[in-house]
PyMOL CGO cylinders between C-alpha atoms (Angstrom):
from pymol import cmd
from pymol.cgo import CYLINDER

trace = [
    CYLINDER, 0.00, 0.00, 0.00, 0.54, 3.73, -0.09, 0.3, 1, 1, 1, 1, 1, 1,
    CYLINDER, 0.54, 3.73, -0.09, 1.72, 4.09, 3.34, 0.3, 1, 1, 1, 1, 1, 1,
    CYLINDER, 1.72, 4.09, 3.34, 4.08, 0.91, 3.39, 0.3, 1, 1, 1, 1, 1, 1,
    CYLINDER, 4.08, 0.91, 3.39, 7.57, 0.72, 2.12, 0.3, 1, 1, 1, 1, 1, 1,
    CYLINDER, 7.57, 0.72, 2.12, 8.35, -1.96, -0.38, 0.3, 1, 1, 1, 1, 1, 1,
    CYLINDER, 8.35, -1.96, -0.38, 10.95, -4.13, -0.52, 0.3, 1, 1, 1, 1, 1, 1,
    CYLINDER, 10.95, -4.13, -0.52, 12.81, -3.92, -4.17, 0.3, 1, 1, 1, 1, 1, 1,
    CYLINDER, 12.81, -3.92, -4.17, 15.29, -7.03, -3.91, 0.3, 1, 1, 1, 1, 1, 1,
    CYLINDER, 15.29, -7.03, -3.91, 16.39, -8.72, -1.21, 0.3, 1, 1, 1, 1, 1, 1,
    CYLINDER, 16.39, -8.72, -1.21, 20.27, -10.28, 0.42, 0.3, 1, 1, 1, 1, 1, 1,
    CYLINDER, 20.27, -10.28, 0.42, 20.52, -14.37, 1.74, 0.3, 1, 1, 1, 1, 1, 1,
    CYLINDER, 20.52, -14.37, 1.74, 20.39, -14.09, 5.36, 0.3, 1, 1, 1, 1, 1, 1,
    CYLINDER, 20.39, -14.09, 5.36, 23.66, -13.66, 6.91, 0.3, 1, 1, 1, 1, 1, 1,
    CYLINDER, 23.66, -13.66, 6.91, 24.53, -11.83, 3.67, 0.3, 1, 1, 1, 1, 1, 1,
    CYLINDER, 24.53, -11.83, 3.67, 25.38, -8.13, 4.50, 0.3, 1, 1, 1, 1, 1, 1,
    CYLINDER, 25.38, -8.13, 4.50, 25.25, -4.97, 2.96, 0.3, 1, 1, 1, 1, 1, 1,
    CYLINDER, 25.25, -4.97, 2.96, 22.92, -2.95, 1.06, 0.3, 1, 1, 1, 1, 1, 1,
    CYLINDER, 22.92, -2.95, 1.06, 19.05, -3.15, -0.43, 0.3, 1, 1, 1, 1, 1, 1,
    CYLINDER, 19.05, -3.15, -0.43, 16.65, -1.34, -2.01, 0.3, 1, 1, 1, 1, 1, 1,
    CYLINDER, 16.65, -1.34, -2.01, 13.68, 0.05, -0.09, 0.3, 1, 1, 1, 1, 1, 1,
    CYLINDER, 13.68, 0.05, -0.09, 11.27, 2.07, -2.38, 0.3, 1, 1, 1, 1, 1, 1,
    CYLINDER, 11.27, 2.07, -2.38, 8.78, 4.35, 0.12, 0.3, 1, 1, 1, 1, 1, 1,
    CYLINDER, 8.78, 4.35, 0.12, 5.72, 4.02, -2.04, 0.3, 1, 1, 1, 1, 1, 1,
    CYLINDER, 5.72, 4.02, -2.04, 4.26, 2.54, -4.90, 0.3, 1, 1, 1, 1, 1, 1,
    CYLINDER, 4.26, 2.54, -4.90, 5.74, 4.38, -7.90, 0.3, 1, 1, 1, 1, 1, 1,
    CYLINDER, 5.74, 4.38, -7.90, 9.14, 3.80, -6.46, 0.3, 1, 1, 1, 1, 1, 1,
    CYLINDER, 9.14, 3.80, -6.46, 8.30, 0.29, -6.29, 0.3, 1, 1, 1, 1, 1, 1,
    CYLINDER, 8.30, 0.29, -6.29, 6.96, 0.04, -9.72, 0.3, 1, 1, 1, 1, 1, 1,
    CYLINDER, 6.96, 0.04, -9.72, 10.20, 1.92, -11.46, 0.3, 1, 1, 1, 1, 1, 1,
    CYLINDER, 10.20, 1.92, -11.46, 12.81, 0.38, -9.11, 0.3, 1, 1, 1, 1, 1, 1,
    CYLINDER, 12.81, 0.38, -9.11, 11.45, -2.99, -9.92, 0.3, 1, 1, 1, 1, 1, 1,
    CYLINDER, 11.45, -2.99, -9.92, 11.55, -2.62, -13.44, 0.3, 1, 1, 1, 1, 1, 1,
    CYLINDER, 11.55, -2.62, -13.44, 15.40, -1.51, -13.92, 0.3, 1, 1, 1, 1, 1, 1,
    CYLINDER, 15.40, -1.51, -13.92, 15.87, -4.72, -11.45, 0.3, 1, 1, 1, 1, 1, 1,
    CYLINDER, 15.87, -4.72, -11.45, 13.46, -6.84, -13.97, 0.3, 1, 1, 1, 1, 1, 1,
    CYLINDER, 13.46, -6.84, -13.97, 15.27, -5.26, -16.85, 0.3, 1, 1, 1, 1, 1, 1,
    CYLINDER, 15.27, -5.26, -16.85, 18.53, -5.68, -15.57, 0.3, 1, 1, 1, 1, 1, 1,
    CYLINDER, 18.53, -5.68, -15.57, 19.79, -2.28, -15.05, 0.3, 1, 1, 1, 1, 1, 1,
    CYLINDER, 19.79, -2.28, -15.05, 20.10, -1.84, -11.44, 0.3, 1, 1, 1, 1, 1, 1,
    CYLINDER, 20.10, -1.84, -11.44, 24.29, -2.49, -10.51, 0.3, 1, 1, 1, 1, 1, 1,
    CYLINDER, 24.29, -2.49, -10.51, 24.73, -4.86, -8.06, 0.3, 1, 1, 1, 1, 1, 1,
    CYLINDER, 24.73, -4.86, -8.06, 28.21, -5.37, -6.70, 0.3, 1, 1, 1, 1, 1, 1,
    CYLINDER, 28.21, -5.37, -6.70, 29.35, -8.21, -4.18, 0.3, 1, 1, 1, 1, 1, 1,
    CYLINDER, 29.35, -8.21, -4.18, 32.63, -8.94, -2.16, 0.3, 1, 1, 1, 1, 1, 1,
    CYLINDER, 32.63, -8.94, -2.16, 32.74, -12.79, -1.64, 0.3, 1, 1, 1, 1, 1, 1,
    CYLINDER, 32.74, -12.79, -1.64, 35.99, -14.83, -0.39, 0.3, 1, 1, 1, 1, 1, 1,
    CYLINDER, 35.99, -14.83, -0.39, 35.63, -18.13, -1.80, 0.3, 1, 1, 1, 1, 1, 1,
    CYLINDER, 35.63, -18.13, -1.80, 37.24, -21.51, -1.43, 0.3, 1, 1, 1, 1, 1, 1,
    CYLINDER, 37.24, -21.51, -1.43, 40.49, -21.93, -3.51, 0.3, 1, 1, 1, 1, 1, 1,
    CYLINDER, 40.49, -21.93, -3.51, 42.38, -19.78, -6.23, 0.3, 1, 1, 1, 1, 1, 1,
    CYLINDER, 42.38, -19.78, -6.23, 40.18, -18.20, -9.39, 0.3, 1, 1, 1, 1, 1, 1,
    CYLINDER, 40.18, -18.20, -9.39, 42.96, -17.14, -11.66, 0.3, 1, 1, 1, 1, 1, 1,
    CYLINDER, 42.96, -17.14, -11.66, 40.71, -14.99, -13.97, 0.3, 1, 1, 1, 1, 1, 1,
    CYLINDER, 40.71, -14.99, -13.97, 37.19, -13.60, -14.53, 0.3, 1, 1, 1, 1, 1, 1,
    CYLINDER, 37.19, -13.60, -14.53, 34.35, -16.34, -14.73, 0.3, 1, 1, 1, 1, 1, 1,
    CYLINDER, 34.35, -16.34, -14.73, 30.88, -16.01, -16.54, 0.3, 1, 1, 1, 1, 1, 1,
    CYLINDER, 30.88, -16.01, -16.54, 28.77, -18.77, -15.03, 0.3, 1, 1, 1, 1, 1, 1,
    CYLINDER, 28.77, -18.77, -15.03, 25.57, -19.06, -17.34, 0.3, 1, 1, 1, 1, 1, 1,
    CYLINDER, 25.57, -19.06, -17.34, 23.29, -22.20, -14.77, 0.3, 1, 1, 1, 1, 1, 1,
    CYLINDER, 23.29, -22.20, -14.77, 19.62, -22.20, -14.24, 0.3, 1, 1, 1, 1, 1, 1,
    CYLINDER, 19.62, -22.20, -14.24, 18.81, -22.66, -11.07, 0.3, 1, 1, 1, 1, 1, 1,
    CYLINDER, 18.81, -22.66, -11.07, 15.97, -24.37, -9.09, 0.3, 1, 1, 1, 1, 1, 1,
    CYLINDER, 15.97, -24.37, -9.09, 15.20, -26.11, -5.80, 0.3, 1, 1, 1, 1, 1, 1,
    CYLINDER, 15.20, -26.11, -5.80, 17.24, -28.77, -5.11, 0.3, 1, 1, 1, 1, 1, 1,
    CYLINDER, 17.24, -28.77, -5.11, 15.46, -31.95, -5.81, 0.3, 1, 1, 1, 1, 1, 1,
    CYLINDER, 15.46, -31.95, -5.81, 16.82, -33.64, -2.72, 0.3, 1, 1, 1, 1, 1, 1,
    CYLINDER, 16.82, -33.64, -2.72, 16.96, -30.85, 0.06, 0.3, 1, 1, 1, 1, 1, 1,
    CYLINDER, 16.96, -30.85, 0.06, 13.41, -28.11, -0.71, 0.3, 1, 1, 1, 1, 1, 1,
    CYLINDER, 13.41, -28.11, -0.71, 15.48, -25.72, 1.29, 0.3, 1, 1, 1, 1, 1, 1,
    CYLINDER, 15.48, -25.72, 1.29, 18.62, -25.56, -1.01, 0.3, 1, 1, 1, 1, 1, 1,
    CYLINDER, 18.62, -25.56, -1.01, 18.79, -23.90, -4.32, 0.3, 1, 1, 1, 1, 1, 1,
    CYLINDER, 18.79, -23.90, -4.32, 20.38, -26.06, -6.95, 0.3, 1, 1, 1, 1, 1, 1,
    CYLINDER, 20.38, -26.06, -6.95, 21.53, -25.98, -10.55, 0.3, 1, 1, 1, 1, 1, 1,
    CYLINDER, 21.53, -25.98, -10.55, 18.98, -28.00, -12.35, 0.3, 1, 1, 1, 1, 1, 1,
    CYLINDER, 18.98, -28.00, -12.35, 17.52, -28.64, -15.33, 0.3, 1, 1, 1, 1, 1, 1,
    CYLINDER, 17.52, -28.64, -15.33, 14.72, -26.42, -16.63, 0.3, 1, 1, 1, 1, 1, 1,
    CYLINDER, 14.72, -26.42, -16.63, 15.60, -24.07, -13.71, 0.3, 1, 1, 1, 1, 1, 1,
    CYLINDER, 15.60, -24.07, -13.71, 15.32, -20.13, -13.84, 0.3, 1, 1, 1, 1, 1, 1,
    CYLINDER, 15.32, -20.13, -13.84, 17.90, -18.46, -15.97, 0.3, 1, 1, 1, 1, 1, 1,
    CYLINDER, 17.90, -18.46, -15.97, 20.98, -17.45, -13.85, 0.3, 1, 1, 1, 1, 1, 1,
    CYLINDER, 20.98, -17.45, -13.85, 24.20, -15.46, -14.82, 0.3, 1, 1, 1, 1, 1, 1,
    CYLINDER, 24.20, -15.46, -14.82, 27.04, -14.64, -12.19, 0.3, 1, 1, 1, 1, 1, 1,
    CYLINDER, 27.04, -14.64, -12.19, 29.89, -12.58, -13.33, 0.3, 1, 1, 1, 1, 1, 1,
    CYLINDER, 29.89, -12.58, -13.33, 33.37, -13.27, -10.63, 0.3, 1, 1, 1, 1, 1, 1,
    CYLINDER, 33.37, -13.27, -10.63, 36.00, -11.64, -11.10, 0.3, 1, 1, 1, 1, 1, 1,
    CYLINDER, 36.00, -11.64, -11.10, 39.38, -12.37, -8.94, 0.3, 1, 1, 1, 1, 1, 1,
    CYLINDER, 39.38, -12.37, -8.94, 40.57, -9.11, -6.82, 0.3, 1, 1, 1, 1, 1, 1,
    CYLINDER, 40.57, -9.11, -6.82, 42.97, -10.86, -4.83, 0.3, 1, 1, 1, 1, 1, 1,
    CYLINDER, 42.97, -10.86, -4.83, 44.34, -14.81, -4.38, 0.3, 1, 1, 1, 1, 1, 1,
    CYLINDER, 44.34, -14.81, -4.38, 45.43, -16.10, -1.10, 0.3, 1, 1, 1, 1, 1, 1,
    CYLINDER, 45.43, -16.10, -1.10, 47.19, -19.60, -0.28, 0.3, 1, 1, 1, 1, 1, 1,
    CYLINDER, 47.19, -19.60, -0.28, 43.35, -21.29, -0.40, 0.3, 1, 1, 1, 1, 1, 1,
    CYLINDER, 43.35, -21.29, -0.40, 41.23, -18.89, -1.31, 0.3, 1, 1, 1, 1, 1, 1,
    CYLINDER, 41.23, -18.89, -1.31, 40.29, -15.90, -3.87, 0.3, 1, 1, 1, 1, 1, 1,
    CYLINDER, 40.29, -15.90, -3.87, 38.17, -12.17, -3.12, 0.3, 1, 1, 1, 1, 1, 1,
    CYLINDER, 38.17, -12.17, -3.12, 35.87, -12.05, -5.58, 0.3, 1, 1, 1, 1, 1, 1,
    CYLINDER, 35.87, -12.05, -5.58, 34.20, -9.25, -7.24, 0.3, 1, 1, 1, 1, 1, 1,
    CYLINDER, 34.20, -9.25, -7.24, 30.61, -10.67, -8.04, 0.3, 1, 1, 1, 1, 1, 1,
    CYLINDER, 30.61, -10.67, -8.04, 27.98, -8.76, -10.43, 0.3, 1, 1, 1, 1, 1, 1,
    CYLINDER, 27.98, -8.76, -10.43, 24.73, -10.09, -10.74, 0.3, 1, 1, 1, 1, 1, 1,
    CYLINDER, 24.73, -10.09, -10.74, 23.42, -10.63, -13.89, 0.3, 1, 1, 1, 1, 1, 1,
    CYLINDER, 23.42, -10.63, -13.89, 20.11, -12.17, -12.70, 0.3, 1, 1, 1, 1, 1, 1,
    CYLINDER, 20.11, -12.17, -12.70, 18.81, -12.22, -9.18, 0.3, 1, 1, 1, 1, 1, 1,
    CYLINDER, 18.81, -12.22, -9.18, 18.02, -15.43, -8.09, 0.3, 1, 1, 1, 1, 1, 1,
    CYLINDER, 18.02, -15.43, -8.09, 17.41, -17.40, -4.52, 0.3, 1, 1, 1, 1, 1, 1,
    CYLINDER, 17.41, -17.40, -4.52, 20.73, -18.00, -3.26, 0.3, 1, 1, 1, 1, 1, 1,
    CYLINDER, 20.73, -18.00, -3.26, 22.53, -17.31, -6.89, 0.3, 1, 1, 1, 1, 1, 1,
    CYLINDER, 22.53, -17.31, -6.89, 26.01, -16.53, -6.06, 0.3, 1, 1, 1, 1, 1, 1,
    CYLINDER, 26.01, -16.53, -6.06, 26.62, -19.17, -3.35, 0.3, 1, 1, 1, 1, 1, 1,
    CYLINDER, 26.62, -19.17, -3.35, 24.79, -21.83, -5.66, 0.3, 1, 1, 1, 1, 1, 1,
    CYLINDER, 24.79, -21.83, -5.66, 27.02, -20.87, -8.52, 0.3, 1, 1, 1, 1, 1, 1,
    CYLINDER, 27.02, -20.87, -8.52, 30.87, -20.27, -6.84, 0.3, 1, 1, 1, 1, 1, 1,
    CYLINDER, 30.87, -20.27, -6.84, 29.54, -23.74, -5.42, 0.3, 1, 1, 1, 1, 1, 1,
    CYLINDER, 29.54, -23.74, -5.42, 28.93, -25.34, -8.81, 0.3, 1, 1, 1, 1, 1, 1,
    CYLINDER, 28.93, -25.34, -8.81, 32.06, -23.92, -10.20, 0.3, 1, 1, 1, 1, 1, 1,
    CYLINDER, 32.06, -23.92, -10.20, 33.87, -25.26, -7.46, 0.3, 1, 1, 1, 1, 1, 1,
    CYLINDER, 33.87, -25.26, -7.46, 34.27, -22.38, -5.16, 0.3, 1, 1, 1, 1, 1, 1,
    CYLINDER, 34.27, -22.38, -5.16, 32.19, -22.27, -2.33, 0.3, 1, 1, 1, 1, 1, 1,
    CYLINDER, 32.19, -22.27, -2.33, 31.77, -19.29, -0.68, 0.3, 1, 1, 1, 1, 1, 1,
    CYLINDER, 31.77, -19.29, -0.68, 33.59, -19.51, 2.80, 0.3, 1, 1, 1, 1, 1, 1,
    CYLINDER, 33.59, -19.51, 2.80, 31.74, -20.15, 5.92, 0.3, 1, 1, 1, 1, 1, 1,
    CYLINDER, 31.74, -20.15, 5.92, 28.60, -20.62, 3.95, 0.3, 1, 1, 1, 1, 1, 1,
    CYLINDER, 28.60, -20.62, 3.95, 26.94, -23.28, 5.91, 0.3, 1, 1, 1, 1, 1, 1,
    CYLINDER, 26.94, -23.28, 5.91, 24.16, -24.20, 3.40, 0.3, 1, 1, 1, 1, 1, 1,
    CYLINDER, 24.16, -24.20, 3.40, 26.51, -24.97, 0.26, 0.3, 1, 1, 1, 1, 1, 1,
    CYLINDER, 26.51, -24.97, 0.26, 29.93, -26.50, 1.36, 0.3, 1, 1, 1, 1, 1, 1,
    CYLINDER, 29.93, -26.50, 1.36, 31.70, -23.80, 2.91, 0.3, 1, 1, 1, 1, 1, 1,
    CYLINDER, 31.70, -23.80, 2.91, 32.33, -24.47, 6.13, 0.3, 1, 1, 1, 1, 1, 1,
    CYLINDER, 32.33, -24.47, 6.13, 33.55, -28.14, 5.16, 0.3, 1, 1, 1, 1, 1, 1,
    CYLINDER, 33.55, -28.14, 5.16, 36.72, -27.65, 2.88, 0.3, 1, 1, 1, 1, 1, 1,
    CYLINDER, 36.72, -27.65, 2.88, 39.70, -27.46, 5.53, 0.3, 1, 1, 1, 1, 1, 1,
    CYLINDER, 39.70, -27.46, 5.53, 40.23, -31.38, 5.18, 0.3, 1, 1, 1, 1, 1, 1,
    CYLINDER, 40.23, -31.38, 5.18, 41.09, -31.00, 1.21, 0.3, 1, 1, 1, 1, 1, 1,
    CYLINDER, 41.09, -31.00, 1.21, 43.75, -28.08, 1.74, 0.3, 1, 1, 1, 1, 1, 1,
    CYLINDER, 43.75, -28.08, 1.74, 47.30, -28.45, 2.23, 0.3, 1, 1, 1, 1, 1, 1,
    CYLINDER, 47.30, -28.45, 2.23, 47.87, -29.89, 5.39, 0.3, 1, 1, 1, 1, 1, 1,
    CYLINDER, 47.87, -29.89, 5.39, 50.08, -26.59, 6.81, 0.3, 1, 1, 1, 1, 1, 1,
    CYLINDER, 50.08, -26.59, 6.81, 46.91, -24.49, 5.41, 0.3, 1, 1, 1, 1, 1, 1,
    CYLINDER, 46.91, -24.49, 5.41, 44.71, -26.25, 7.48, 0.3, 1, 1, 1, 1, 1, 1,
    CYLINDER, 44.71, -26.25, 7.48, 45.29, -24.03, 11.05, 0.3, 1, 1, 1, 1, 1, 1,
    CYLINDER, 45.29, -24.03, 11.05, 45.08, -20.53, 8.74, 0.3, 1, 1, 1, 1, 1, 1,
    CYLINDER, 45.08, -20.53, 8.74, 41.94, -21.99, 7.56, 0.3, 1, 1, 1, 1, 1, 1,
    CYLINDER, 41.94, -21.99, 7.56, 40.23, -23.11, 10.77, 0.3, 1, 1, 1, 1, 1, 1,
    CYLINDER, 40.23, -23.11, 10.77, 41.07, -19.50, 12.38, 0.3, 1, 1, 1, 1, 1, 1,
    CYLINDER, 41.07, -19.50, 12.38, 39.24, -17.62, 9.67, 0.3, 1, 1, 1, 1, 1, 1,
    CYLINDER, 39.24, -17.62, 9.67, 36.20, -19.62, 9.83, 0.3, 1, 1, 1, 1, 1, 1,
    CYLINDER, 36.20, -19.62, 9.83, 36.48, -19.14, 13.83, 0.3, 1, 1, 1, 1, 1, 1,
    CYLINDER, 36.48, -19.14, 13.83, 36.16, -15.00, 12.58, 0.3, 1, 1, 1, 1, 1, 1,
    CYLINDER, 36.16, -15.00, 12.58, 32.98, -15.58, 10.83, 0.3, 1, 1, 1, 1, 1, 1,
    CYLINDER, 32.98, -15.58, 10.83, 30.04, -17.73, 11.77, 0.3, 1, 1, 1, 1, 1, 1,
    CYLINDER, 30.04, -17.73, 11.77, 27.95, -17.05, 7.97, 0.3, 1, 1, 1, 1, 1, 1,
    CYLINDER, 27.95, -17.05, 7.97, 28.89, -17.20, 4.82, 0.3, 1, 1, 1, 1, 1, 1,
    CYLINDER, 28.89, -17.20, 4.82, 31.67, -14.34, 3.68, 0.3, 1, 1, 1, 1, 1, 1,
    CYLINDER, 31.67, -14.34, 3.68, 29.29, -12.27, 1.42, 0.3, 1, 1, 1, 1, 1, 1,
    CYLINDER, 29.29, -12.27, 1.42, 28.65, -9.10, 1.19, 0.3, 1, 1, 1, 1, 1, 1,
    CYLINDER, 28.65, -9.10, 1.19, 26.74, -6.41, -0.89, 0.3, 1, 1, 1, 1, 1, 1,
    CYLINDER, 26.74, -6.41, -0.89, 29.18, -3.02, -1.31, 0.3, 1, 1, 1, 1, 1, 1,
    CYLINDER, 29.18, -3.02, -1.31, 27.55, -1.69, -4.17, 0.3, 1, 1, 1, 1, 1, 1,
    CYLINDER, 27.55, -1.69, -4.17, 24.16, -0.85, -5.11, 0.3, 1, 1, 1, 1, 1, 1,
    CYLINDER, 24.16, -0.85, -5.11, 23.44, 1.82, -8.07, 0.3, 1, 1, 1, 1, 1, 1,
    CYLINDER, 23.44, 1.82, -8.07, 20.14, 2.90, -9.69, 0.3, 1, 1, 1, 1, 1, 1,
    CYLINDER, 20.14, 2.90, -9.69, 17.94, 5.67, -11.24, 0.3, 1, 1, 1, 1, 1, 1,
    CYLINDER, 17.94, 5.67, -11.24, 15.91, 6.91, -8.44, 0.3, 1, 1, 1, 1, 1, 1,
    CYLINDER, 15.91, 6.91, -8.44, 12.38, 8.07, -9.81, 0.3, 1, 1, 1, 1, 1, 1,
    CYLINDER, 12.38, 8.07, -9.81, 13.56, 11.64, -9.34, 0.3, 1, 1, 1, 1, 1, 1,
    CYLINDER, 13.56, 11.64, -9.34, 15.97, 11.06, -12.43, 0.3, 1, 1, 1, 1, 1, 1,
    CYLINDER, 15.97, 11.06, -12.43, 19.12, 11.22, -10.96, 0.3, 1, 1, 1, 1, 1, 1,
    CYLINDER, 19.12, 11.22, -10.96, 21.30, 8.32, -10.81, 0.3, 1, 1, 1, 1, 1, 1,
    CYLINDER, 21.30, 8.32, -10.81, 22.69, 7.16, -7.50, 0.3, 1, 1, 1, 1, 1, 1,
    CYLINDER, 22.69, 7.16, -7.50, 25.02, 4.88, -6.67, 0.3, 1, 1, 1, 1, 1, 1,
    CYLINDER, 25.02, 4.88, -6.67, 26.01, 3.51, -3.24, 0.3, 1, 1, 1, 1, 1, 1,
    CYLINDER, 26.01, 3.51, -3.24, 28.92, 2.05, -1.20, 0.3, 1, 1, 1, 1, 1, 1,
    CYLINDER, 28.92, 2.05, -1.20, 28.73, -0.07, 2.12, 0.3, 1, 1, 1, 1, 1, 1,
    CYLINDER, 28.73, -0.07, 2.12, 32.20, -0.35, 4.07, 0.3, 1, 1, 1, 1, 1, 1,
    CYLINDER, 32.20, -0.35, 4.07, 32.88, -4.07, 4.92, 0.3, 1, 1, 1, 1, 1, 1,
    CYLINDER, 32.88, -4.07, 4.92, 31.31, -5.89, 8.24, 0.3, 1, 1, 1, 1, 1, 1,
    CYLINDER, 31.31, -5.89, 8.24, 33.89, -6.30, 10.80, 0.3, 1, 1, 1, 1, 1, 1,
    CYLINDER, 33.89, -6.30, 10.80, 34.30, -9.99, 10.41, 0.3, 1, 1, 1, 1, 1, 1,
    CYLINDER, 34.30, -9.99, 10.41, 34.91, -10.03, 7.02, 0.3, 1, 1, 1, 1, 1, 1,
    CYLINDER, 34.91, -10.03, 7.02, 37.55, -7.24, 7.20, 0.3, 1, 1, 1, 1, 1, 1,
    CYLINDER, 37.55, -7.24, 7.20, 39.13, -9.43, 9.73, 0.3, 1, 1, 1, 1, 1, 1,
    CYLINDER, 39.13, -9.43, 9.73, 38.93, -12.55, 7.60, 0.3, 1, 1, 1, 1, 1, 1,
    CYLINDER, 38.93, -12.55, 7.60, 40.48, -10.60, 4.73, 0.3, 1, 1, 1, 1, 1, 1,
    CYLINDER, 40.48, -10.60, 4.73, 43.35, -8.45, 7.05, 0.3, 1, 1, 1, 1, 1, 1,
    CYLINDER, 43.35, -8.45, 7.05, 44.26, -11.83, 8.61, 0.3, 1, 1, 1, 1, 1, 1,
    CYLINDER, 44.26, -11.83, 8.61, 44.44, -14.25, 5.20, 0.3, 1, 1, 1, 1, 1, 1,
    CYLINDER, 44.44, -14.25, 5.20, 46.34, -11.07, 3.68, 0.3, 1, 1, 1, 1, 1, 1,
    CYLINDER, 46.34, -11.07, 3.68, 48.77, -11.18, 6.80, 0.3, 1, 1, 1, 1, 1, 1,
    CYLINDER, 48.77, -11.18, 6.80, 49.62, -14.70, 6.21, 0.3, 1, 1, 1, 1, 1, 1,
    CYLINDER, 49.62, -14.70, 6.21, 49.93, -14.55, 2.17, 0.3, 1, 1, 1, 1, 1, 1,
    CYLINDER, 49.93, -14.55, 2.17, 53.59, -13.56, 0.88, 0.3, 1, 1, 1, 1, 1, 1,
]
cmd.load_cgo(trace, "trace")
């Protein structure tokens, strides 16, 4: 209604950083449609599992997983999904990523670094709290005290940009959460 904010998209939970609230109806309606019509930017910081050497396109529809209702999956005849990652930084078992949405889908980024391979770290729902055993053995402790900083997956949204139904175009920029600064500051501390 009139008097009720809408929400225009929406972050995983334990996923940090910023949204789009429109504050009536109109908003709504126009901020939905540059979502819908992919112009909206949406920017992610994700540390993932192991080392991305260049910039990845993943192109996988996804659904609910057939086995688990609660998990998103890649499946077949699923909803279109595209992920763009692009490597900012490689450390002994693991890669920053720059993520851009292409789609907006349940869960897409953490289903996709998954089916690539990469799991988002800490994410409990698609395998990455579960990877220390198949590291290097003398990676292992680095490992287990960065998942002791952060108790969700290591995903966050830093930047957000859109027309706003005023005409100008804004763009915004959240600061990193605390843990993941510290999971970053301390892999970066122990990477020559």
């Amino acid at each position: 209604g009139v008097l009720r904010p809408g929400i225009v998209h929406r972050l995983d939970r334990d996923t940090t950083g910023l949204l789009v609230v429109a504050k009536n109806d109109e908003a709504h309606r126009l901020l939905a449609a540059q979502l819908e019509q992919r112009r909206m930017d949406r920017r992610y910081v994700a540390f993932c599992w192991g080392v991305i050497d260049e910039p990845v396109r993943i192109e996988a529809p996804l659904g609910r997983n057939p086995r688990d209702r609660m998990r998103m999956a890649v499946v077949e005849g699923g909803r279109h999904a595209v992920t763009h990652a692009k490597p900012v930084r490689a450390y002994r078992f693991a890669t920053q990523v720059d993520v851009r949405l292409e789609t907006g889908r349940t869960h897409q980024i953490r289903v996709h670094m998954q089916h690539v391979g990469h799991p988002v770290f800490g994410d409990p729902t698609y395998g990455g709290r579960n990877r220390v055993e198949g590291i290097e053995p003398a990676r292992r402790p680095l490992a287990r005290r960065l998942l002791a900083c952060i108790d969700r997956q290591a995903l966050h949204a830093r930047l957000l940009g859109f027309d706003h139904p005023d005409g100008r175009h804004l763009e915004f920029v959240s600061p990193l959460p605390p843990d993941l600064a510290q999971v970053l500051r301390i892999a970066g501390e122990q990477t020559p």
